[in-house]
Structures are given as structure tokens and as C-alpha cells.
N, C-alpha and C positions, 0 to 999 in steps of 0.2 A: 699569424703568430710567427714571432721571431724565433731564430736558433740563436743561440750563447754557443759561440767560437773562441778558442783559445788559441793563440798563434803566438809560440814561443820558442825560441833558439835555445837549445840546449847541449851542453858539452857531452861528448860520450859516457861521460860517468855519470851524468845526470844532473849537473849544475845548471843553474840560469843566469847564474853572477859569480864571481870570484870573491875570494875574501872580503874585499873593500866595496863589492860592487860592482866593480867593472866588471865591462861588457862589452871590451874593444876586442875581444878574442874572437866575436863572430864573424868579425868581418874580414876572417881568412879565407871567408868563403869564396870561390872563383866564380865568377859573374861571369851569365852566359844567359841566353833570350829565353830556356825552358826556364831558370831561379826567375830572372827577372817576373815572366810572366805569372810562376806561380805567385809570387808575392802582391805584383799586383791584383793578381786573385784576387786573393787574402783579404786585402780593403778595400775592394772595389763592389763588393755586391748591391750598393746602392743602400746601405746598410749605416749603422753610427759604430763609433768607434768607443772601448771603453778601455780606461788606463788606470794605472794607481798614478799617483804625483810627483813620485819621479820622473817615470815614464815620460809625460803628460809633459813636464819641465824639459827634459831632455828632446821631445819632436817637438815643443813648441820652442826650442832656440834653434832647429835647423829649418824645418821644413816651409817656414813664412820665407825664407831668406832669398836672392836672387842667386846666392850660390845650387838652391835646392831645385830653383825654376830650372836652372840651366843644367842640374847631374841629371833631374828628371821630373820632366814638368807633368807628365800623365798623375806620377803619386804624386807630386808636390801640389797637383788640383784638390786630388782624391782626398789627401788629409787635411791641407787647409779649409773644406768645405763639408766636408764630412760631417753630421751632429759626433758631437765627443762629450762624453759622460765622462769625468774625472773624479774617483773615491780616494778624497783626503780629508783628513782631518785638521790642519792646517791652511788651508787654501780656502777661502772665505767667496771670494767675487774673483772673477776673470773676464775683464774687456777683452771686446772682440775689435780686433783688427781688420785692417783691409784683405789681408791673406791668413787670417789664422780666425774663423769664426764657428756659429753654436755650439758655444761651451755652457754645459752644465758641471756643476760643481753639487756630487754628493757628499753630506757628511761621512755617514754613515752605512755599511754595507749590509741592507737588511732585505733577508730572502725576501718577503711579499712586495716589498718595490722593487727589487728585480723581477719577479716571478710578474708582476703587473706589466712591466716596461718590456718585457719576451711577447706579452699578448698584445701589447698595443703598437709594437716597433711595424714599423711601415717595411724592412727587411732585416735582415740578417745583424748579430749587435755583434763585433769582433775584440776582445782584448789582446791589447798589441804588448807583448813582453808582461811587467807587471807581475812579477812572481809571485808576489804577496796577496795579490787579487787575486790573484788564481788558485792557489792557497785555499784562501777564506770563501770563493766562490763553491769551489771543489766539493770542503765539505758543505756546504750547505744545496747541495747535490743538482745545482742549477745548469750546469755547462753540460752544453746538450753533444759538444766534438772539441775533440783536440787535435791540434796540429802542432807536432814538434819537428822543427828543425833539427836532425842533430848533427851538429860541427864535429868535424873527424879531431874535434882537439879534446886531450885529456888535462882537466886542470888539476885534479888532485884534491882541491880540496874549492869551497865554495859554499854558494846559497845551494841548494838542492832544493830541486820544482815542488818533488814529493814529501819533504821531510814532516813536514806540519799536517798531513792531509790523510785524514783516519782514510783505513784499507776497505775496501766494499767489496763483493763477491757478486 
């Protein structure tokens, strides 16, 4: 059986996006071999990847690219071939590419198909960013670890990870 991973940047005040969404503010982080490695962690356990369709939208315009081969070919293997499970409601079929393949496209985010896809995952299932999946994940009490990044930046105002997400004791 699979663990449900959460891996997400967060502002010190608890955002995961700014007002409009952005999320160019994480990457003030200083890059050094311990970050890199932990992130490569992160998505490398041999494991699928799950995103909401932003997300999903946003690494599939970098991470296929020959700019992504050459910043970092180790992740740019890891995500391009990864299985990737994508929950949108908008997003119907996704061809797969030379460098960007096993996409699944869920509609619908319902606990027994996850709670199913945890028992049959061959490793570890990781959602990358995807606030909103995490969200909707959260309560429905399936995310077995989190890991939050948190950026020494204050945005003040924004998405917040927890705002939506009943409190549990």
C-alpha cells in the first residue's frame, strides 16, 4: 500500500499562492545540494505523481522542455515518466508525449478511488503544490504525511493551505 504525500511551499504566514495565484515567490529559495536533494526526494520514490490542473498545466509547460533537461535532467526524468494522476474537471484527455507521459486525467475527487489507488500504488503517490487538492484531500482524511516547505517570505495576504480544511484533534 501507498502513502498520500503532500509537498507543498508555503509562505510563513501560511499561503500556498498570493492573491492571483502566483507562486513566483518560492523561488527565493537559495539552491544548495541538501534543497536540491530533499526535493528530489520528494518525487523520486518510484512512486506517481498527483496534481490539481493548474499544477499539472504549469510542470507540463516546463518540465518536457530542453531548457528543464539541461537546469536538471535527474527531476526532469523523474517527472516526465512518472505515472501522474491529474484531478480536473475541465481537462477531458491528455496525449502523451515523448518527454511528458502516464497521464491519468480524474474527474472527480472521491475518497474510495483514492483510498483504492493508496492500496494498489506500486509506491508512494506524491501531490506536488495543488492547494486545492490538498484541500479537498485533507478533509476527506486520506493524506497519510505532509511536507511543507516554508519560504522565509511574508505575503500577507493569499490562498491559505488550511483555510478550507475542518480542524481534527
Amino acid at each position: 500500500m501507498g502513502q498520500l504525500t503532500a509537498f507543498v511551499h508555503v509562505s510563513i504566514d501560511g499561503y500556498y499562492a498570493g492573491p492571483g495565484g502566483e507562486i513566483d515567490w518560492f523561488k527565493s529559495i537559495s539552491k544548495d545540494d541538501d534543497y536540491d536533494a530533499y526535493i528530489h526526494h520528494q518525487s523520486s520514490s518510484g512512486g506517481s505523481l498527483v496534481f490539481g490542473r493548474k499544477t499539472y498545466e504549469m510542470m507540463k509547460s516546463y518540465w518536457p522542455t530542453p531548457q528543464a533537461r539541461k537546469a536538471d535532467p535527474d527531476m526532469a526524468e523523474i517527472v516526465d515518466h512518472s505515472p501522474k494522476f491529474v484531478f480536473s474537471r475541465t481537462l477531458k484527455n491528455e496525449p502523451e508525449q515523448p518527454n511528458w507521459k502516464n497521464i491519468t486525467i480524474v474527474s472527480e475527487i472521491d475518497p474510495a478511488w483514492v483510498k483504492k489507488l493508496k492500496q494498489e500504488a506500486k509506491g508512494d503517490l506524491t501531490i506536488l503544490g495543488s492547494g486545492t487538492v490538498v484541500q479537498e484531500l485533507a478533509n476527506l482524511g486520506v493524506i497519510d504525511e505532509y511536507n511543507l516547505v516554508v519560504v522565509p517570505v511574508v505575503l500577507g495576504k493569499g490562498k491559505p493551505l488550511f483555510e478550507d480544511v475542518n480542524r481534527r484533534i
